[in-house]
N, C-alpha and C positions, 0 to 999 in steps of 0.2 A: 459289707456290713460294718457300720462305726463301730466304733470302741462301746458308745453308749448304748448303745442298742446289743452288743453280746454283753456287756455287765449287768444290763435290765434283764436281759433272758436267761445269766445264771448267776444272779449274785448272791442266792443262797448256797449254790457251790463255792463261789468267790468268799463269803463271808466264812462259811465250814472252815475252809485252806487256811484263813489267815488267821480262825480261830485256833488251830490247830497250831501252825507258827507265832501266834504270839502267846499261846499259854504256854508254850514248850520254852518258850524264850525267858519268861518272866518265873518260870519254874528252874529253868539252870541257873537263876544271878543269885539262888539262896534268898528265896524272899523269907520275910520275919516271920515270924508264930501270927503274928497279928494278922498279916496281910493272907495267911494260911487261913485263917480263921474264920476271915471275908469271904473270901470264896467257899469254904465251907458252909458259911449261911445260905451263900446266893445258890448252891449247887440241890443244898436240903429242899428249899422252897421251889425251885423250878423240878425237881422230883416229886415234892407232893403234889404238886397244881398240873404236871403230866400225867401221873398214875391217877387225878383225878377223873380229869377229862378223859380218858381212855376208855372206860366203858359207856359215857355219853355220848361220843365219837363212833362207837359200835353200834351202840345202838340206833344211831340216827341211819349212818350210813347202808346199813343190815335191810333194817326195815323199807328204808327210801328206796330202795336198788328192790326188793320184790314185790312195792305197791308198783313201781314202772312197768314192771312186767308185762305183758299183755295172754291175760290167759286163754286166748285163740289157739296160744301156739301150743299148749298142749303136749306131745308127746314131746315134739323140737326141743323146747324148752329144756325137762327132764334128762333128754339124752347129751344136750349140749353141757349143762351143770356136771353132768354125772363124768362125759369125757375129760372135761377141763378138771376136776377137782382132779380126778384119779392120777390125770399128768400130773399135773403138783407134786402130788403125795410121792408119783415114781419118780418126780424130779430132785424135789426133796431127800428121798431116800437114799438115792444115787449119791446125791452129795455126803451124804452125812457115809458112805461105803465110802466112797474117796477121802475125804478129809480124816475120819475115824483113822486111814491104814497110811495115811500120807503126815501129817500134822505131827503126828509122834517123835518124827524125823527134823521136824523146822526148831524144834525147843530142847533145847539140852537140861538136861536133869540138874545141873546146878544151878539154870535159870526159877529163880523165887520169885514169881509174879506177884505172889500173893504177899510179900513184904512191901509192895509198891502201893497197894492200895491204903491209901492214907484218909480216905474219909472219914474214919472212924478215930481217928488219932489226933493229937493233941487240939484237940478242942475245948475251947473256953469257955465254961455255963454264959449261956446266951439264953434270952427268951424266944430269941427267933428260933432258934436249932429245935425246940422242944415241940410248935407245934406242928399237929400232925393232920394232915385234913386228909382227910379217910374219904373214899372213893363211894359212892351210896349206892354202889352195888356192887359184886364182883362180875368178873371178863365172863364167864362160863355161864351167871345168870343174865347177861344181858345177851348174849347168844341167843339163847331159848327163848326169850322175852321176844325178842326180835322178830325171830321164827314163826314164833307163836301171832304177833301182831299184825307180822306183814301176810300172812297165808291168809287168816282173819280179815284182815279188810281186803284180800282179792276176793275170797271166797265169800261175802256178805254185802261185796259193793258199798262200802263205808265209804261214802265221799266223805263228809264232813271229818270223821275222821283219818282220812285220808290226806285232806288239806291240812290238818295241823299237823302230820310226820313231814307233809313235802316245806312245812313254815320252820318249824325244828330241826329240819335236815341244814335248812338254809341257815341259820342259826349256825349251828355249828359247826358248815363249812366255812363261814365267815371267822369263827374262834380259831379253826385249824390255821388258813390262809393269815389271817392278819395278827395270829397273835402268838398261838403254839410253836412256828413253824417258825418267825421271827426270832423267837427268844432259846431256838437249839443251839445257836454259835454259842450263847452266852455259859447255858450250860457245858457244851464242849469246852470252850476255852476254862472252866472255873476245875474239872476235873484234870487236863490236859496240862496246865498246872500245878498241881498238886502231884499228876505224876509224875511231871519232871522233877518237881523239886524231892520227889521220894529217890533219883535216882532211875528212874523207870522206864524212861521215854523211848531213850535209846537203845535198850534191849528191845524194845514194842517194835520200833520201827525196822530194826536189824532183822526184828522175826516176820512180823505182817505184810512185807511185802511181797513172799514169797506165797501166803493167803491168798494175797489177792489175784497174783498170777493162777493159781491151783482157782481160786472161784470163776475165773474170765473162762478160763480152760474148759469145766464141767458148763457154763452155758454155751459156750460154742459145739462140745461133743453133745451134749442133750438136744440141742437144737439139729445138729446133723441127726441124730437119731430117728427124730419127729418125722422130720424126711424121709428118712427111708424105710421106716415102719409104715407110714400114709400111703408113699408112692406103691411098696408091696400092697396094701388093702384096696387102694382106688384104681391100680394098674395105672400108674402114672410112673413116667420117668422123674424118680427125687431128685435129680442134680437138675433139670432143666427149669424144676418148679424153683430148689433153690436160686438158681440164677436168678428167678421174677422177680423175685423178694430181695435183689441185692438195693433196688432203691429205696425202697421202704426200711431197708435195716440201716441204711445209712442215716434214712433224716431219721429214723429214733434215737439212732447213737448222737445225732446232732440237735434234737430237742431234748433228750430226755423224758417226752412226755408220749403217753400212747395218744391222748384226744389228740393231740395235735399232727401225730402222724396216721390218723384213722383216714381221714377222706382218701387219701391216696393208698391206704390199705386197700380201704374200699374196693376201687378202682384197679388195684394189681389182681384182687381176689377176683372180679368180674371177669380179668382179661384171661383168666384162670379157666375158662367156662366153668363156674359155677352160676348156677342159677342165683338171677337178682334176688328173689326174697328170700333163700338163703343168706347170701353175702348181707343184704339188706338188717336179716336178722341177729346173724352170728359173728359177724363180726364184732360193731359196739360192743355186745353183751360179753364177748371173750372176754374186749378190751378192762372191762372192770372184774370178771372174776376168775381170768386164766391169768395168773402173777409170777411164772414160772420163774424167771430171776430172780423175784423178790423171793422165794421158797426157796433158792440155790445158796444165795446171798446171803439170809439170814441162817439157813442151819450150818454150814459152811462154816460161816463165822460165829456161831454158840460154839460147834464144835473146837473150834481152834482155843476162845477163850476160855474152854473147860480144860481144854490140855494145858494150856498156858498154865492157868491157874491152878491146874492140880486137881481139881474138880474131875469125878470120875467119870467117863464117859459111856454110860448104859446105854441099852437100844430100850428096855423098860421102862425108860424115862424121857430118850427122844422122842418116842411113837407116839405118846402121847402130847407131847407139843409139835410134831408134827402134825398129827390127823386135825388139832385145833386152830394150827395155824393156816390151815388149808382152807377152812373154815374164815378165819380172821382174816382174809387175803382179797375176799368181795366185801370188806369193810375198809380195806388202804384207802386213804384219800388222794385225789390224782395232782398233789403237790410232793416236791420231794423228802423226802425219808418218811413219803406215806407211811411205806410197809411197814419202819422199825415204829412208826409211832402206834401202827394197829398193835406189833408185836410185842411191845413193850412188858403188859401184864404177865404175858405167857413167858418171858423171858427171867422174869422177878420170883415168879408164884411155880416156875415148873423146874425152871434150871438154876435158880438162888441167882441170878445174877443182882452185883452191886451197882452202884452209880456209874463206877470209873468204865465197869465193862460195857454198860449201854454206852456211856460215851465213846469208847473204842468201835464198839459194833455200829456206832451210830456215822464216825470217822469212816469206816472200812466199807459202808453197803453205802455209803456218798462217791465215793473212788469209784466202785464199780456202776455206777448208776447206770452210765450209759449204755453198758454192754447189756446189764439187764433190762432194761425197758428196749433195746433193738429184739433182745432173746421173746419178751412178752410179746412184742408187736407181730415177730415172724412169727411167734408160734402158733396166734390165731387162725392163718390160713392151713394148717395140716387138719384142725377140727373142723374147720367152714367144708373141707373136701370131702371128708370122714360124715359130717351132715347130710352135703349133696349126696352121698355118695347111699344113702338109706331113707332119704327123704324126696329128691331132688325131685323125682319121677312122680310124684304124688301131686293132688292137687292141694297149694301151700299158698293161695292167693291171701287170706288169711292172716299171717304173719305179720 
């Protein structure tokens, strides 16, 4: 593989990294008030134009992912949503038990995170800073909307409208891919900056990388668990099933992307004896709304930057951006830092997060990527079995 060919295939990793190295760099040399002040414009304006897009982005991908459906499948369907959400939610939670009783320990109480955030600080009346482009819905009513839309045109057979969600869905896969997802280095490096020059950087880094060891950690024992919870229900031996999946967990660790390691998912799952139109069915569909990583990932790291920053850490207040983000997670788009960009509203609106924190959380769930998207990929096949396993026997030609 050339050089060009792996910088084309991760150079939004590549970009992340040197965003990350060169804000940190141009924030240690003491840059002026002025030069603070720049990046404080550029960092307000790619905030507003993100939290805008975020619930268009929901909403497109919501509704697009249950007109595809095929309502043949009937009960399948229902029980596959229902097994995958519920992983999440116990993945999720898991994480947020480990990191809640673990984190505590990574940040010393005379560490002030919360003096490093400097967005709000010495800033110069700007007409850019002031304006505010307000989102034309919020995250929770474009959920329901969604819901509400895509049931409705299965349920009524709406082509015509049907064809304009799959024309808007395109639409704003296009915004995501070539435009939102482009312009995250710029935001990283403009905050990433600013926290260096607070002083900040290197307390972050001295503490987050022991996060990110603790997040790799919970997807590899969540993932063993899957296995051996499956193999007890399906009477299968889990270490031999996990053996199947060592290729498949590799080329996800090695794309980062689930489509791309799906056909050969495929293919490991059939060798699996599961029946073809299970595998046929259950798989793909995992593929977009079992995001187990991304639910490890992101509450993981809320967690930590709530400790960090002093921010209390309730289960009153996770639960409920968990059970949404769980929700939020068959709206990720399948480029990278989908997730934090589904998650973002829920991250603002549920747990106060500022700029500099999305930028950190945006940092830390990019490091982990690959282990999460191998975690999402393997996890697909314990549901596909769990399927077979109450379906397989039935006549499923259908599907």
């Amino acid at each position: 593989m050339t050089l060009k060919i792996i910088f084309k295939k991760y150079s939004i990793l590549v970009f992340m990294f040197l965003a990350v190295i060169l804000g940190t760099a141009i924030g240690a040399n003491h840059p002026s008030e002025l030069v603070i002040n720049i990046f404080n414009v550029f960092s307000s304006l790619i905030s507003n134009v993100i939290n805008f897009c975020i619930p268009l982005l929901i909403f497109a991908f919501i509704t697009q992912g249950i007109t595809s459906l095929k309502k043949s499948s009937g009960k399948i369907l229902i029980y596959t949503f229902l097994i995958a959400y519920l992983s999440m939610i116990i993945a999720a939670i898991f994480s947020y038990i480990v990191a809640s009783s673990t984190f505590s320990h990574f940040f010393s109480s005379t560490d002030n995170f919360r003096s490093f955030n400097v967005s709000e600080q010495k800033q110069v009346s700007n007409s850019l800073m002031q304006i505010e482009i307000k989102p034309i819905i919020d995250v929770v009513s474009a959920i329901l909307i969604s819901f509400i839309l895509g049931l409705g045109i299965n349920t009524t057979n709406a082509v015509n409208l049907k064809i304009i969600v799959n024309e808007f869905y395109r639409i704003i896969e296009i915004l995501v891919k070539k435009f939102i997802v482009k312009i995250l280095p710029i935001y990283v490096l403009t905050n990433f900056t600013k926290l260096a020059a607070s002083g900040g950087i290197f307390l972050i880094f001295n503490s987050f990388y022991k996060v990110l060891i603790v997040i790799i950690s919970v997807n590899l024992i969540y993932l063993l668990s899957q296995f051996i919870i499956t193999g007890w229900i399906v009477r299968r031996n889990p270490f031999k099933l996990l053996k199947n999946i060592i290729p498949i967990y590799f080329t996800a660790f090695a794309t980062q992307s689930s489509a791309a390691t799906l056909p050969e998912a495929i293919e490991i799952a059939k060798e699996n004896e599961i029946s073809d139109p299970i595998v046929n069915f259950v798989m793909p569909l995992c593929s977009k709304i079992h995001l187990v990583g991304g639910m490890i990932s992101l509450t993981s790291g809320a967690v930590a930057l709530m400790v960090a920053y002093g921010h209390p850490v309730l289960l009153n207040s996770m639960l409920p951006f968990i059970l949404i983000l769980g929700v939020l997670m068959t709206a990720a788009p399948g480029v990278p830092c989908g997730a934090v960009l589904a998650a973002v509203s829920l991250l603002v609106s549920f747990l106060n997060f500022d700029s500099s924190m999305i930028a950190i959380i945006t940092a830390l769930h990019m490091c982990q990527d690959s282990f999460g998207t191998a975690c999402n990929v393997c996890g697909d096949l314990p549901i596909a079995l769990i399927i077979d396993k109450l379906f397989g026997k039935q006549n499923i030609k259908n599907i």
